[in-house]
N, C-alpha and C positions, 0 to 999 in steps of 0.2 A: 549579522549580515543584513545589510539595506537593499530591501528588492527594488529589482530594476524594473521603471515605470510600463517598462513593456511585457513585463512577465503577465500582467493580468489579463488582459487581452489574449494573447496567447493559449495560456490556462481557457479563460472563460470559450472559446470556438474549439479549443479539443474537448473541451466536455460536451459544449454542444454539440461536436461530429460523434461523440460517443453515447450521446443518449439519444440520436438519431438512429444510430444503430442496432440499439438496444429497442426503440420502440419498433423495428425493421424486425426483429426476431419475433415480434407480437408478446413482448414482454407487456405489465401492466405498470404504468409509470407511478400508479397509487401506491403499488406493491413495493416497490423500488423506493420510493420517496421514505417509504414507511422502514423498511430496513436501513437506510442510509442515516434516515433520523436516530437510531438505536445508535448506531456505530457513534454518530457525533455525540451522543449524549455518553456515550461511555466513556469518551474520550473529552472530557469538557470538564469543568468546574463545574460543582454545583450551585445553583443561585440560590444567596440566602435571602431573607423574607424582605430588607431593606433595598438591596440592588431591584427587587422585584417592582416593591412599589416605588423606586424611583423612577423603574423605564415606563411600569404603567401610566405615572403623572406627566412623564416627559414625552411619551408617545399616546396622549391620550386614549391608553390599553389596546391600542395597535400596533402592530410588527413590521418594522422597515424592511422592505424588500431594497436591498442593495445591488447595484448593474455596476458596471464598466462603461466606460465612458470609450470614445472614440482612439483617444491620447492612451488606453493601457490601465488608466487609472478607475480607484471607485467611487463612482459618482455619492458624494457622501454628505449628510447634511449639515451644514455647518455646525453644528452642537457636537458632531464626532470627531470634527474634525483635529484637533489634538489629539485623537486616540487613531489616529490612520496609520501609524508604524505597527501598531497593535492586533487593528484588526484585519488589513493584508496580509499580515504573518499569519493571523488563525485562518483566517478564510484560503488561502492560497495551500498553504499546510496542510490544512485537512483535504482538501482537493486531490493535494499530491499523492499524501500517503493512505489517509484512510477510505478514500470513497473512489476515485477516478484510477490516476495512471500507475499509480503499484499495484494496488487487488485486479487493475484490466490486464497486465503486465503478466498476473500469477496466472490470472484466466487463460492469457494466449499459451505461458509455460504446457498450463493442464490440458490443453488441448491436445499435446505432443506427449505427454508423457504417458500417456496408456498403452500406445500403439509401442511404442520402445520399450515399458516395460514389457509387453507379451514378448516383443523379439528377443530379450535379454532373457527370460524367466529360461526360454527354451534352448540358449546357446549354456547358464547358469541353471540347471536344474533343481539345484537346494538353496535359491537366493533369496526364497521367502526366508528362510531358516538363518538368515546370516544379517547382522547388525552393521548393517552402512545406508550412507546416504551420498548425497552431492551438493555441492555449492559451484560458486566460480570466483574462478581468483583475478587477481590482478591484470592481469594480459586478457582477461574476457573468454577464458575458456574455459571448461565446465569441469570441473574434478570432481572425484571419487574418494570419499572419508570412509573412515569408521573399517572393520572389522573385513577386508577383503585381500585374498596372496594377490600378490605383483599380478599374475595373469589375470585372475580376473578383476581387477581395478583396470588391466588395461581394456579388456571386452566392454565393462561398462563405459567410462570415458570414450572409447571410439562411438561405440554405438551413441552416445548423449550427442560429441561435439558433432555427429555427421550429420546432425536432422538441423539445420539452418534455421528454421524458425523456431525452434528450441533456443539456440545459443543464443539469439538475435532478442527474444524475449526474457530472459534470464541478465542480457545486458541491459536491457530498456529497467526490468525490476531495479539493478542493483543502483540505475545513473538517479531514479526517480526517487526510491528511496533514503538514498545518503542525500541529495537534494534536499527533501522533504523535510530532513533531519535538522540540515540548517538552517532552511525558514525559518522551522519552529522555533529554533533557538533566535532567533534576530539577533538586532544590535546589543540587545541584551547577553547574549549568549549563554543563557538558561532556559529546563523547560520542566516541566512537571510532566510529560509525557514520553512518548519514545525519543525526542529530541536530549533527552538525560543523559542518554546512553552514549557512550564512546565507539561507536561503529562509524567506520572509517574502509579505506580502497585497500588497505592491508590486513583489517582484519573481520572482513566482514566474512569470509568463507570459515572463518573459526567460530561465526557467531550464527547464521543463516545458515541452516541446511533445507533444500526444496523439498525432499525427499520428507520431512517428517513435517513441513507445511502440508502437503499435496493428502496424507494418510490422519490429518486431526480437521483438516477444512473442506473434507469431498461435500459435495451439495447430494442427497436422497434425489433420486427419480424426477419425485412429486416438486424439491424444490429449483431444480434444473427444469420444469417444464414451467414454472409460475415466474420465476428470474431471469433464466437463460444463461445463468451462470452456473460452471462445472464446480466453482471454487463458493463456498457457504460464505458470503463477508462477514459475517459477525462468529464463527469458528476461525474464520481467516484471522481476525483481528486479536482474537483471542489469544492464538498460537503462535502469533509474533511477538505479542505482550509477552508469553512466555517464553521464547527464544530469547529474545532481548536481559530479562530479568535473571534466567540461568546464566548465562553466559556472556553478559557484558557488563562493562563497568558503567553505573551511573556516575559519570565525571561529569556533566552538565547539568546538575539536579539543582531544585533552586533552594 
């Protein structure tokens, strides 16, 4: 997939409207920097000892800060510039999926799902005790999996689809993530990371459930007051790596 010259632009002022945000909550942007760098390094090649000392001799052991240019594009130094399919796909990719509008995506989800599980727990009184979850399907509305009678699959399901910013952010996850997916992949149409995976608009509710993201990624107290975030990013990342891994097929693996 050849990104379009205007996706970076775009990308780069919604991250910048989102980390305006996030410095509004009195977040610590060192904090933030520091967790986001773990996530891309988990998510990256490792560099071996020659790639290393070839950027040090080539950036005399300094690190290119790369911008956006007016036009969408990355303003790039001519020495990368062969490698700009390449590195818009990483840079934009990781944007999508692992650092910016999916894990913000799961945050606004988690913002709604507390208040709706207490009203469910108490319409469902043994729902702790009972194996289900939810996803959303095709049409963008939110279903009810796993171990539940008809009744109450329909109580949860009502109770999910009726909270708007709920449904409205569970579609923002699923558009940004299967996005994401194809970046990574480019014109190449392989990836060494979640872009591997065969998650698609048909079977991605067989492969994402929110329900067991929201119970392996809650952020502690202590890290909800230092991030701002409900959803842990590096638990988040974690437990997608493993939803993906269980339950989808690596058909784009290189």
């Amino acid at each position: 997939m050849k990104i379009n010259s205007g996706v970076g632009a775009l990308i780069n002022a919604r991250n910048t409207a989102i980390d305006k945000t996030l410095q509004n909550t009195s977040q610590s942007p060192e904090k933030i920097t520091e967790q986001d760098q773990q996530i891309i390094l988990k998510n990256s090649t490792p560099i071996n000892s020659e790639a290393e000392a070839l950027r040090g001799k080539s950036d005399n052991g300094k690190l290119v800060t790369l911008i956006y240019t007016r036009s969408g594009r990355l303003d790039l130094p001519k020495r990368y510039e062969e490698h700009r399919e390449l590195l818009e796909r990483v840079i934009n990719s990781a944007s999508k999926l692992y650092l910016h509008d999916t894990p913000a995506a799961a945050d606004r989800m988690a913002e709604q799902y507390e208040s709706i599980l207490a009203s469910l727990r108490e319409e469902i009184p043994q729902l702790d005790h009972l194996s289900w979850g939810f996803s959303i399907d095709t049409s963008g509305k939110l279903i009810a999996t796993g171990h539940l009678n008809q009744t109450q699959k329909e109580i949860v399901e009502e109770a999910l689809n009726s909270n708007e910013k709920l449904v409205n952010a569970a579609q923002d996850f699923k558009y940004h993530f299967l996005e994401g997916l194809q970046i990574e992949r480019g014109s190449v149409g392989t990836s060494q990371y979640w872009g591997k995976y065969d998650v698609n608009e048909e079977n991605f509710a067989d492969i994402i459930d929110f329900k067991e993201m929201f119970e392996q990624s809650w952020s502690s107290a202590e890290q909800i007051e230092s991030y701002g975030y409900l959803i842990n990013k590096w638990e988040w990342t974690a437990n997608i790596a493993d939803q993906l891994q269980a339950r989808a097929e690596p058909k784009f693996a290189k």
